[in-house]
C-alpha positions, -999 to 999 in steps of 0.1 A, spaced: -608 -390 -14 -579 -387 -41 -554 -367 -15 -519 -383 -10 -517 -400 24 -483 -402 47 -476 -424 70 -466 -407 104 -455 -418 141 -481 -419 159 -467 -405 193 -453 -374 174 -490 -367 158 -513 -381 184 -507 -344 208 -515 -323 173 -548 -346 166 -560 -339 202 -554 -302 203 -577 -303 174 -606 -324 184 -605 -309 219 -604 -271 203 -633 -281 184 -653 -299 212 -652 -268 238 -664 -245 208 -699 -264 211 -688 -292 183 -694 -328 180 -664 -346 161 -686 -366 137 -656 -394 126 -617 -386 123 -587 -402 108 -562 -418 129 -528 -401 147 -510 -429 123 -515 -410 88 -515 -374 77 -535 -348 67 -560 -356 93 -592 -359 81 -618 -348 106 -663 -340 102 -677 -324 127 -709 -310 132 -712 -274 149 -734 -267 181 -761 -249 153 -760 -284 133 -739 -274 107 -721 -303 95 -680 -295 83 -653 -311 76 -615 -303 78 -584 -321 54 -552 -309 83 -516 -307 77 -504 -306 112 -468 -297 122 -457 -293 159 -447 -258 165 -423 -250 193 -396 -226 203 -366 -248 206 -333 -232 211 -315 -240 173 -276 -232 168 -272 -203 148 -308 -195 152 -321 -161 167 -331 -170 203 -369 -154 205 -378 -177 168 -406 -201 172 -409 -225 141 -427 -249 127 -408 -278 102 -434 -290 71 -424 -326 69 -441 -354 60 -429 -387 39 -390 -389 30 -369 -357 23 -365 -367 -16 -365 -328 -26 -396 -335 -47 -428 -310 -44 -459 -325 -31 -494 -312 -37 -511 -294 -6 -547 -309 -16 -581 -288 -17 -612 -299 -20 -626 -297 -56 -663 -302 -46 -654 -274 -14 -670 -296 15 -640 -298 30 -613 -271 43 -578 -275 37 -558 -265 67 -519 -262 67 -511 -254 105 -485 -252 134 -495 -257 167 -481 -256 201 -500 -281 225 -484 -269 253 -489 -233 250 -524 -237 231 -522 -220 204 -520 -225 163 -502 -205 135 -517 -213 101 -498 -209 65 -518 -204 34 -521 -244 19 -528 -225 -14 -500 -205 -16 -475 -236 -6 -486 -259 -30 -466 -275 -46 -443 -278 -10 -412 -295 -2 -405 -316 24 -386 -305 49 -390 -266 50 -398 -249 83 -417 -218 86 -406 -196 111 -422 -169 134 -408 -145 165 -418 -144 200 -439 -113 194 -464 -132 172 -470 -158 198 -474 -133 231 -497 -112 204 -516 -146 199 -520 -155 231 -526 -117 244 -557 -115 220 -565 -143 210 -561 -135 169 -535 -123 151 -521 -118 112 -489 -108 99 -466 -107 69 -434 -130 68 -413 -120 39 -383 -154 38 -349 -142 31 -341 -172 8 -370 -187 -7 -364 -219 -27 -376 -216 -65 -410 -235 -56 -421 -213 -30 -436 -176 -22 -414 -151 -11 -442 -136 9 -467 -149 30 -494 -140 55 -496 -162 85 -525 -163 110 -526 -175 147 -548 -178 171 -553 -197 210 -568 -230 210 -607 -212 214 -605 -197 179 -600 -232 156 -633 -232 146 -627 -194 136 -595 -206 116 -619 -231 97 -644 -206 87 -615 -181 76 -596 -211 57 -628 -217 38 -633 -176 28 -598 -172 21 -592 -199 -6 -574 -184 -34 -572 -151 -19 -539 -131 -26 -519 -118 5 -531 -87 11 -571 -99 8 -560 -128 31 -549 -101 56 -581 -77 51 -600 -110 57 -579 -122 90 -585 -85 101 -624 -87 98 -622 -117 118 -601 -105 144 -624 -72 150 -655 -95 152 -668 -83 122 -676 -121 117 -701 -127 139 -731 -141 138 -760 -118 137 -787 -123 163 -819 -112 177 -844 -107 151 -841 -96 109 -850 -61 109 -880 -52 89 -873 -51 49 -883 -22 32 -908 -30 2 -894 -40 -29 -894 -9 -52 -909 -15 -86 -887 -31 -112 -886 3 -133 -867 20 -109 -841 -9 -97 -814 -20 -111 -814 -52 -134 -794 -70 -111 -818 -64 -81 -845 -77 -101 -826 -109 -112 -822 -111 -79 -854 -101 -66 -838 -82 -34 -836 -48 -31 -806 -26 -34 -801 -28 3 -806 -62 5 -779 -72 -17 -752 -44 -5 -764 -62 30 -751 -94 20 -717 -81 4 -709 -67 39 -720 -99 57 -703 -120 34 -666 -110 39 -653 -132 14 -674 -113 -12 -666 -80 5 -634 -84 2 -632 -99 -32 -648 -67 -42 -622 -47 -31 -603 -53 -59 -631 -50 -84 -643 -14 -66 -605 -2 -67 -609 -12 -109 -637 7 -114 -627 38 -96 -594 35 -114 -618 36 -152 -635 62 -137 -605 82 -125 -588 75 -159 -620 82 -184 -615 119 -169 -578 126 -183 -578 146 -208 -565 127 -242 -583 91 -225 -608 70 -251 -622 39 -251 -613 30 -213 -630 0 -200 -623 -26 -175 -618 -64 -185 -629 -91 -171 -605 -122 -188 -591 -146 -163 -554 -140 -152 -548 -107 -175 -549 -73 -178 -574 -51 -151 -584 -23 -177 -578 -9 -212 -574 21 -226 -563 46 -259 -544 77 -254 -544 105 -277 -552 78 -305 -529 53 -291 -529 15 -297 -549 -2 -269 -526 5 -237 -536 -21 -209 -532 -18 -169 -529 -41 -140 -543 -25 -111 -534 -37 -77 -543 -28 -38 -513 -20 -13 -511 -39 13 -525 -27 48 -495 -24 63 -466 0 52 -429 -14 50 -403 -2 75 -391 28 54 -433 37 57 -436 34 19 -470 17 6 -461 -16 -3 -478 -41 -34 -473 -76 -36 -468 -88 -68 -471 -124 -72 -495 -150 -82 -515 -171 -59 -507 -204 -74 -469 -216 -97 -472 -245 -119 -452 -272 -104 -428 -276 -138 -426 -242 -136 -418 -220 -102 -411 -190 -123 -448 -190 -137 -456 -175 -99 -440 -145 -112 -451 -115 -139 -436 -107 -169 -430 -72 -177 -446 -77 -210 -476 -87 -196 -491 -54 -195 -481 -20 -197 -485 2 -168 -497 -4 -135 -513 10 -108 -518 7 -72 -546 15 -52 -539 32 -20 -571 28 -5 -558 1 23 -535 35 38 -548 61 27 -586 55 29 -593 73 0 -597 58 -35 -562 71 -49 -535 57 -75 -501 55 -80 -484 43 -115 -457 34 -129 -444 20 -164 -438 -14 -165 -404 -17 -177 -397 4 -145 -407 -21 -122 -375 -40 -108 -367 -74 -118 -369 -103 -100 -333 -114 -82 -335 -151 -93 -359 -151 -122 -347 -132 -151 -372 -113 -168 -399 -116 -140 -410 -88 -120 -401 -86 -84 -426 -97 -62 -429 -72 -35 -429 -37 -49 -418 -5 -29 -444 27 -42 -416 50 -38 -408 84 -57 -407 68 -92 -445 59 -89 -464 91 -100 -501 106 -90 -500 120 -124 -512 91 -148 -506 110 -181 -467 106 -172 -466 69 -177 -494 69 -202 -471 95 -226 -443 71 -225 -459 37 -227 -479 47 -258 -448 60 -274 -435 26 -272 
């Protein structure tokens, strides 16, 4: 396998290996073969009391609540270090075939629990950073078992996100933190956290007893073509979306972009609206009142509401190029208006949107857009606002 390896002391790593082979055994597994405490990431198959065979690549890092000078007194951290502290970025490494997991973890042997980073999200990573946490996240770990929350770092370096969202859990969920870490590759923030929340309210579970009866397969006149590529019926495949909550929640962002065409194509002066499907641009097109083609990202608000209760938006790309940490950022040029869902808050299917050019900039990257986004008072309901002055422009 092609992953960089790093040579590591052995006592320092050896508790972090054994919290992870011994999580995994008293969840039913059978460790199949496993890397040495000598070399990191740990590279571990196992195979699952159902026979499922799985395999994990680990960056460990001892978590711990050591009292630090200068340091708030209820912090609990975690320092990402591996190899010599040359200030280069290193390559947090996934699995191109997907057979193996990629987990980037904290974890406290002695109070038995683990508080996992995105491995996407960090790479490219220095070494050393430390990632930080308060006592509330670890008594809500160890209270129930699963937990999720936003960190938001007060002074990111250029290569990294500004905004995270970490998950923990006690020793008896590692084999849940596999499964997640597998869904949530490539997932942006606030789908990370809709996904840590479905697995938190059980909503991953297995099913059991037996498959309910299936309905007969109406004829292929009456379904639609997708069904009968399929060959499922309607309530088969909307079945599998919900069990599959990496495709459920995927789909959030493609449901929000069609209600958003659909709430659009009913404004008065609106032609030619129509969502797009090109990698890494625009969400959805549009003419108004004979304007040139006038192009929208749309974006869902996070679940949880900032401090001043505003809907929030996070704003930043999964992945930066590694030349590049500015590249994580958008440019305000890169589409015209946006809008944000509000679905995550509100429950309903509602937008907010702005002009682009009214979006703040980014404090250390001039002319990107700020990567968390406020929807305060100068987001409007009223889309024919922003689409007035953008196709003026």
């Amino acid at each position: 396998m092609d992953y960089k390896k790093y040579a590591v002391r052995p006592h320092a790593k050896r508790p972090l290996l054994a919290f992870i082979h011994e999580a995994l055994v008293s969840q039913g597994c059978t460790i199949i073969k496993s890397t040495g405490p000598n070399e990191e990431p740990f590279r571990i198959s196992f195979k699952t009391s159902s026979g499922e065979r799985l395999g994990i690549v680990c960056y460990a890092f001892l978590a711990n609540n050591r009292l630090t000078k200068k340091r708030p007194r209820d912090e609990h951290r975690f320092q990402v270090k591996l190899g010599s502290k040359d200030g280069k970025l290193h390559d947090i490494w996934q699995d191109p075939f997907e057979l193996y997991t990629t987990l980037f973890v904290g974890i406290n042997p002695k109070s038995g629990f683990f508080v996992a980073a995105d491995p996407v999200i960090h790479s490219p990573t220095r070494f050393y950073i430390s990632i930080e946490f308060k006592e509330a996240h670890a008594q809500a770990i160890l209270k129930d078992g699963w937990h999720a929350w936003e960190r938001e770092k007060d002074k990111p370096h250029p290569s990294e996100a500004a905004f995270e969202v970490l998950v923990g859990g006690r020793k008896d969920r590692f084999l849940d933190l596999v499964r997640f870490e597998h869904l949530a590759q490539e997932l942006d923030p606030s789908h990370r956290q809709m996904l840590a929340g479905a697995f938190f309210s059980g909503a991953m579970a297995e099913p059991s007893g037996p498959a309910p009866d299936v309905a007969p397969m109406p004829s292929p006149e009456t379904l639609h073509r997708l069904a009968v590529e399929f060959d499922m019926t309607p309530d088969q495949i909307l079945d599998l979306i919900a069990d599959a909550k990496r495709l459920k929640v995927a789909a959030r962002g493609w449901v929000a972009e069609m209600h958003l065409v659909e709430t659009l194509r009913a404004v008065e002066g609106v032609t030619d609206c129509r969502r797009l499907d090109a990698d890494k641009g625009p969400d959805v097109e549009l003419r108004y009142k004979g304007s040139r083609l006038l192009t929208i990202e749309c974006k869902n608000a996070m679940v949880k509401m900032g401090a001043d209760r505003l809907p929030q938006v996070d704003f930043q790309r999964t992945r930066a190029a590694k030349s590049n940490p500015a590249s994580r950022y958008y440019e305000p040029d890169s589409f015209d208006m946006v809008a944000a869902c509000l679905h995550s808050v509100t429950a309903r299917w509602e937008f907010r949107y702005i002009d682009t050019r009214e979006l703040a900039l980014h404090p250390k990257y001039p002319g990107r857009i700020k990567d968390r986004l406020k929807v305060d008072a100068r987001w409007t309901e009223d889309p024919t606002k922003v689409l007035k002055a953008v196709s003026r422009r």
